[in-house]
Every structure is written in C-alpha cells, then in structure tokens.
C-alpha positions as CSV (number, residue, x, y, z in Angstrom):
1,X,34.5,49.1,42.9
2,X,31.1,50.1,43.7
3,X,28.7,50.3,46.9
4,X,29.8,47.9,50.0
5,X,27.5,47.1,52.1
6,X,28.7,48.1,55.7
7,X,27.5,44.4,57.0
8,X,30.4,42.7,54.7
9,X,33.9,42.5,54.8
10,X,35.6,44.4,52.0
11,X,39.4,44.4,52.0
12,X,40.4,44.1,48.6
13,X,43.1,47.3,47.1
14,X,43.5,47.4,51.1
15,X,40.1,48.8,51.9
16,X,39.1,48.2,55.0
17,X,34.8,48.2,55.7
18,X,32.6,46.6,58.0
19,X,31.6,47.5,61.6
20,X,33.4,45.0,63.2
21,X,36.8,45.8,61.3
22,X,36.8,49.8,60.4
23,X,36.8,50.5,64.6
24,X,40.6,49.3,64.5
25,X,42.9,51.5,62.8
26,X,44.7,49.8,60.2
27,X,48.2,49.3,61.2
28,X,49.4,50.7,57.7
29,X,47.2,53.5,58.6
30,X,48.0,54.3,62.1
31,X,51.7,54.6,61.3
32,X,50.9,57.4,58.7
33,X,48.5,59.0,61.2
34,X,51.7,58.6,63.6
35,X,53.8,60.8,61.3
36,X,53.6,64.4,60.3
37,X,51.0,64.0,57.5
38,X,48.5,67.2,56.2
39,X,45.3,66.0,56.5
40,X,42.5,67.5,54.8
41,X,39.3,66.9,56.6
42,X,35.6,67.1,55.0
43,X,32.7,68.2,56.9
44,X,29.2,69.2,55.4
45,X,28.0,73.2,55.7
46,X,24.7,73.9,57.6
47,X,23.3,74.0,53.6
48,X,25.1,70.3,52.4
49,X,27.4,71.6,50.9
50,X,31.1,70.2,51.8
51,X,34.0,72.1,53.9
52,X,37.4,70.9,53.9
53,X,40.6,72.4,55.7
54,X,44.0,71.3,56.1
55,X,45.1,69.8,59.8
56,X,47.4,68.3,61.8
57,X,46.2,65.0,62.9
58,X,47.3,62.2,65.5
59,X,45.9,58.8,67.0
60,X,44.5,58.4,70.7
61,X,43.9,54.8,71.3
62,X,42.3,53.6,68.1
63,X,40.7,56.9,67.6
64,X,41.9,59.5,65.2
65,X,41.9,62.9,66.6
66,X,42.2,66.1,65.0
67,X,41.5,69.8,66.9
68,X,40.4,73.4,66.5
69,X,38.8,76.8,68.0
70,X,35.6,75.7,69.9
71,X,33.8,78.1,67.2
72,X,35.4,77.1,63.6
73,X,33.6,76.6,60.6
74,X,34.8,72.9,61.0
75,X,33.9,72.6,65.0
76,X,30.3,74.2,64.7
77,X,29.6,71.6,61.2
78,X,30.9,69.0,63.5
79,X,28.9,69.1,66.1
80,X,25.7,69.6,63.9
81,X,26.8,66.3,61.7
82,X,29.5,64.3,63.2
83,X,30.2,62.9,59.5
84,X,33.6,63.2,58.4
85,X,35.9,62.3,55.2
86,X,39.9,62.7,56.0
87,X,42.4,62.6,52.7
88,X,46.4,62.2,53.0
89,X,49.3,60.9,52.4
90,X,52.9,60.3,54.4
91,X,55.2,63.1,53.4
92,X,57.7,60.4,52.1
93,X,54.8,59.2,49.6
94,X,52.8,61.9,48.4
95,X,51.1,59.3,45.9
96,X,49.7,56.7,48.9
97,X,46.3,57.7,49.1
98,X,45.1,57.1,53.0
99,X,41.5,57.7,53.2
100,X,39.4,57.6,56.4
101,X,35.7,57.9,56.5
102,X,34.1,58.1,59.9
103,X,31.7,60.3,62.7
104,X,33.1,62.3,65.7
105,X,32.0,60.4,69.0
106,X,33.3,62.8,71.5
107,X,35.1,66.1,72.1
108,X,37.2,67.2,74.5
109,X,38.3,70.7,76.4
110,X,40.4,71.9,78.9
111,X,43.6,70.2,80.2
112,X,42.8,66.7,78.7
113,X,42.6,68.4,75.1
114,X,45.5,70.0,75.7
115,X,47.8,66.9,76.7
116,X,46.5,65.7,73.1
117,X,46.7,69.2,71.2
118,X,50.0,69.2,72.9
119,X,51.2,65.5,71.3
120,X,49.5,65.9,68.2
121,X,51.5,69.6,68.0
122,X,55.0,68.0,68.9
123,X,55.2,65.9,65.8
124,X,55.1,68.9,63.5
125,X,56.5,71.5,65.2
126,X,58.8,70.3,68.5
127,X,56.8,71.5,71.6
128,X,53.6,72.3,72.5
129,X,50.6,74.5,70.8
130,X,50.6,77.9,72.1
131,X,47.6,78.5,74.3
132,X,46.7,82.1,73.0
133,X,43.6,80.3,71.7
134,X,41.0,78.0,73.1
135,X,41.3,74.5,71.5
136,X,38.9,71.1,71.3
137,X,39.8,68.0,69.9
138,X,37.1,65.5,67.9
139,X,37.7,62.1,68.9
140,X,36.9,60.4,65.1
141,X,35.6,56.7,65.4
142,X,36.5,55.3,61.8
143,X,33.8,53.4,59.9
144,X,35.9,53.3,56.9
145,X,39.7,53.2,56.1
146,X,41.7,52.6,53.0
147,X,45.5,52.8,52.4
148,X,47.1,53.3,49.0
C-alpha cells in the first residue's frame, strides 16, 4: 500500500489515517475494543528495540486504554516514548486483523484508574481486578486504525 502521508485521508481496505479522522475510534473498531479481545501491545526498549505483551484492553471516551504495574517493562518504555502499535482480533474472528497505531497522552492512578482497571477487568473476568498490586492505566490517543 505504501507510505500515507498523515495530512491525507486514506480509507481504503478500511484504514483509517489522518489527524482529523484517526482521533475517533472507528465504530468497527471500538466494538472489538468493547469485547474481550487479547491485545498485544508494542512499545520500543530504552535501546529501539521493540517489546510487546499481551493485555486486556477497553475504550474510555474515544481513547483506548490499556493498564499495568507503575514499574513494568511496558509502563517505564511508555513513559520514555509514548509510541505504541496494538494487534488483535475479536475472539469470534481470529482472522480480522484490528490494528491501532497511536501515543499515550495521559496516565492515570489511584481511584480513577481503578474505576477503569475495574471495567476493563469485568469484561474478561466478571468483577473487579484484585488490588494486591498498584495499577496505571495509559490513556492511547489513536493516530492510526485499521480493521480487517
């Protein structure tokens, strides 16, 4: 398909890419994100190289959100480079690809991570996250989204 610039609307194969349309989650998109998909989510190591780890992930407004221990791997990378790359597909279509490129414009502690730790954790496992350890949640502004 080649390089898009980010100034040009791009929505062939479903892609969506430009500035003014990658901030709103693609409706295809959100209701995957909605569901109880395994993410994988990329984030570069202090050296370039790339880090990915499975996670839950949800939607909070039209943000995607995904959390972790304040000192992971995936946290500490974050905060250093607030580039990320996020692969999955719905557990009813493991063949949709639903990618989402995009930076980490905010994170959140205490009790207003926890209501969204808490919804995010409901989806896949009925109740809330257990609170033996400290959890933040990277609010992920999408530049870049494609579905199947």
């Amino acid at each position: 398909m080649g390089v898009v610039p980010m100034s040009k609307v791009h929505q062939s194969n479903n892609v969506v890419a430009s500035p003014e349309t990658a901030k709103a989650l693609n409706p295809d998109i959100r209701a995957v994100l909605d569901g109880t998909p395994l993410a994988h989510v990329a984030t570069v190591l202090p050296d370039g190289a790339p880090h990915s780890v499975p996670v839950w992930i949800g939607t909070h407004g039209d943000h995607v959100v995904i959390f972790s221990g304040p000192g992971s791997r995936k946290a500490r990378n974050l905060r250093r480079d607030p580039r990320v790359a996020i692969s999955l597909t719905p557990p009813d279509r493991p063949f949709t690809p639903v990618l989402i490129r995009g930076r980490v414009v905010d994170w959140l502690d205490g009790e207003r991570a926890w209501e969204i730790v808490d919804r995010v954790a409901a989806k896949y496992i009925g109740g809330p996250y257990s609170r033996e350890d400290a959890r933040v949640v990277a609010i992920i502004e999408p530049d870049w989204q494609s579905h199947g």
